[in-house]
C-alpha positions in Angstrom: 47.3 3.7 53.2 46.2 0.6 54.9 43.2 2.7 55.7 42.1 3.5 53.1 42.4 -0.1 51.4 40.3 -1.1 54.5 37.4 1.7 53.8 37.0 0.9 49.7 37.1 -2.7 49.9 33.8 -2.7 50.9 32.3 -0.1 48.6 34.0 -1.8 45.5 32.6 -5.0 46.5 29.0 -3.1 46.2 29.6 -1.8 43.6 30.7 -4.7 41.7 27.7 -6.9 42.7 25.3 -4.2 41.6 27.1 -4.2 38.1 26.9 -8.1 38.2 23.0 -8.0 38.7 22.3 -5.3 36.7 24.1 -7.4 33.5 22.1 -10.2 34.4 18.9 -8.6 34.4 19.7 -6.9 31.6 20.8 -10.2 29.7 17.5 -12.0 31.0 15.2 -9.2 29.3 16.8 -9.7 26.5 16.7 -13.3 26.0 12.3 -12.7 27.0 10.6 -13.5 24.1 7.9 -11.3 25.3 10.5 -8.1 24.8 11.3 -9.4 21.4 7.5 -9.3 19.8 7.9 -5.9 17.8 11.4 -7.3 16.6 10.2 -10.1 14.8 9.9 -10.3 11.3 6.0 -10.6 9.7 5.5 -14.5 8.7 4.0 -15.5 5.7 0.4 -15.9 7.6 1.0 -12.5 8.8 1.6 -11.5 5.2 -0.9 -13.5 3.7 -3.6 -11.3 5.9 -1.8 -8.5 4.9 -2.1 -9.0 1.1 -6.3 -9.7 2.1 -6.6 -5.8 3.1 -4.3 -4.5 0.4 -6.8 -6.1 -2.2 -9.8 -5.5 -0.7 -8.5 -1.7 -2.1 -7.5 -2.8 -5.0 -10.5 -3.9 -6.4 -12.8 -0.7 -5.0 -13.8 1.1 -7.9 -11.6 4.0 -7.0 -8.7 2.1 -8.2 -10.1 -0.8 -10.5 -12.1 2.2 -12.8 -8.8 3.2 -13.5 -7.3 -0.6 -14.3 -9.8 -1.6 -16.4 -9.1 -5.2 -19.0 -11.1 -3.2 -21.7 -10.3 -0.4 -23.9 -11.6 2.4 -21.9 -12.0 3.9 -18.6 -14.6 3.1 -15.8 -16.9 5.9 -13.8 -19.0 5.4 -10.6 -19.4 2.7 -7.8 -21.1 0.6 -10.3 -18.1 0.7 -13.2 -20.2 2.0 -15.8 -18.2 2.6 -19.2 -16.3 6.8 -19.3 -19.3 8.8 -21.2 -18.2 10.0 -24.6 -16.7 6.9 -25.4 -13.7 8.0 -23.9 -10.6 5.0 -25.2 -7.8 4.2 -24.2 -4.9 5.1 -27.1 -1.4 3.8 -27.6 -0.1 4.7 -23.4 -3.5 4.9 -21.5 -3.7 8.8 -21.7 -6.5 8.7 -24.3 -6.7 10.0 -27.9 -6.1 13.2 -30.4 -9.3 15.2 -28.8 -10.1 13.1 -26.0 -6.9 13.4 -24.5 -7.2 12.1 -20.3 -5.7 15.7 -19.3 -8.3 17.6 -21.6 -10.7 17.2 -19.1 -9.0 16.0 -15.9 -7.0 18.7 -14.3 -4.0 18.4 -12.1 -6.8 18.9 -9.1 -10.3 17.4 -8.7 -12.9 19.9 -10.2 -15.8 19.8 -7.4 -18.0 22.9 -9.4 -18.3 20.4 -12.4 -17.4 16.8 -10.2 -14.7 15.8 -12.6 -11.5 14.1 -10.9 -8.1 15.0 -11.2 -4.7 14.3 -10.5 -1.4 14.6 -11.6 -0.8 13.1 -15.5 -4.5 11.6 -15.5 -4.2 7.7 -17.2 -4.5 4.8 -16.7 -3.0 2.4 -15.8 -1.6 -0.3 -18.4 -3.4 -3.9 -19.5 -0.7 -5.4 -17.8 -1.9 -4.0 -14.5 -5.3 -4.6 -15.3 -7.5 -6.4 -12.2 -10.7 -7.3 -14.2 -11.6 -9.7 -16.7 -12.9 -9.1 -20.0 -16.8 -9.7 -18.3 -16.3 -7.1 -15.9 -15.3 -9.2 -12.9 -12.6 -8.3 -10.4 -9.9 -10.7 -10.9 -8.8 -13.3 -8.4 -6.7 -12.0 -5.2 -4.2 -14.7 -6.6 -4.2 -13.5 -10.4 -3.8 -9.5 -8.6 -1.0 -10.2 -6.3 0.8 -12.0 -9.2 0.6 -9.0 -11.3 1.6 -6.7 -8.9 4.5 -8.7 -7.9 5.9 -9.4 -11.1 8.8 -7.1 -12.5 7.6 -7.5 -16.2 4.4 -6.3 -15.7 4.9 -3.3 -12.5 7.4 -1.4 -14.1 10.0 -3.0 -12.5 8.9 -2.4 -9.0 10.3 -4.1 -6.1 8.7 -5.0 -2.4 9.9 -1.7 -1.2 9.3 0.3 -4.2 5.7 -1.4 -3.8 5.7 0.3 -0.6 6.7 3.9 -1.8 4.4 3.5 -4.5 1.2 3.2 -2.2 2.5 5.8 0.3 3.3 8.6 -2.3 2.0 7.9 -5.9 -0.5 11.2 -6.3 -2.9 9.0 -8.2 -3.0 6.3 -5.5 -3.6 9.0 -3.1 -6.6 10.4 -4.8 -8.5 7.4 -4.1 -8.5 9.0 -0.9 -9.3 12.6 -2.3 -11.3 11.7 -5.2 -13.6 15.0 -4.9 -17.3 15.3 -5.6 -19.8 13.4 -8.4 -21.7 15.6 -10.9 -24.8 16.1 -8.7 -22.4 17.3 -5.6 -22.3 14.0 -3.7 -18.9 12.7 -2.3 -17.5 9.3 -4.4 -17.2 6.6 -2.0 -13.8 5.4 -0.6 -11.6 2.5 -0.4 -12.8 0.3 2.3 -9.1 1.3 4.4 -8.1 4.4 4.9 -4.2 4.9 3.3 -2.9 4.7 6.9 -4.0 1.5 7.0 -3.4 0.5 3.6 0.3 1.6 3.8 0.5 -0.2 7.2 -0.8 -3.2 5.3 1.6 -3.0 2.2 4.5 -2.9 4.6 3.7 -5.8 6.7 3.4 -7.6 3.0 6.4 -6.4 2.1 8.2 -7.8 5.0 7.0 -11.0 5.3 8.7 -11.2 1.6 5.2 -10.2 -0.8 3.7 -13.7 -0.3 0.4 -14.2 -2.6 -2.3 -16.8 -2.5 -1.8 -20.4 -3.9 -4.4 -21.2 -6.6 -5.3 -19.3 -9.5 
């Protein structure tokens, strides 16, 4: 018995200064703010830069043809006015014979070059992110819009967030087919990886937007 007490003294005493050093390694790497980097929260600079990138898409003419201060739709890099004289009616969906969904399918039509998508519209004046003389509005005047609940359809930061990563008409700016004459239209200037990567940093440095006006 004595023995044996004699034999596993030492081995216990290994093994507890093994456990000792192993907690306090442990505790030092976890008190390194070098191993804490991808923990942190965004900060409102981080944000900030975020919200840069996220408008830079926002104001490409595959989204802002679509969110238009005027009473009709946009076409083409340059924003020309919808041919026809296309309008856009009571909910954005067009008029009695010039309905949005009379022409613009559920899927782009690349044999004629018109668009599509699912429930073809556009988007309301309250969302728009130009000016009456054509000119994209102000990253400030976009990011209040987009953050405020009134005007979004009660959207929050993370419904922002699902928004740009599902929405099928925000993901045809990334799909938006062929022009009449069998060119590709341009797109955003970040691909939707990117953008969505952008729109959750935003969202988790809290939505911040630009002072001024």
């Amino acid at each position: 018995m004595l023995t044996n007490h004699r034999l596993l003294s030492p081995t216990f005493l290994v093994v507890l200064i093994t456990f000792v050093v192993c907690v306090g390694l442990s505790t030092q790497a976890n008190n390194d703010p070098a191993n804490n980097v991808s923990a942190a929260s965004p900060t409102v600079v981080d944000g900030l830069a975020a919200w840069a990138q996220i408008y830079s898409v926002l104001i490409s003419p595959r989204c802002v043809n679509c969110h238009t201060a005027t009473n009709y739709p946009q076409q083409g890099d340059d924003r020309h006015r919808h041919f026809a004289n296309v309008i856009r009616g009571q909910e954005g969906r067009g008029v009695t014979a010039l309905r949005c969904i009379g022409c613009h399918q559920e899927v782009n039509a690349d044999s004629t070059g018109v668009p599509g998508g699912p429930d073809w519209h556009l988007a309301p004046l309250s969302m728009r992110w130009q000016d009456m003389n054509d000119r994209p509005l102000s990253s400030v005047a976009v990011c209040r819009a987009v953050t405020d609940r009134s005007r979004n359809e009660n959207m929050d930061g993370r419904a922002l967030l699902t928004h740009h990563q599902e929405a099928a008409l925000v993901l045809w700016a990334w799909n938006p087919g062929r022009r009449p004459d069998g060119t590709m239209r341009s797109l955003p200037p970040l691909t939707h990886e990117a953008f969505v990567a952008a729109t959750r940093t935003w969202v988790d440095a809290g939505t911040p937007c630009p002072r001024g006006k």
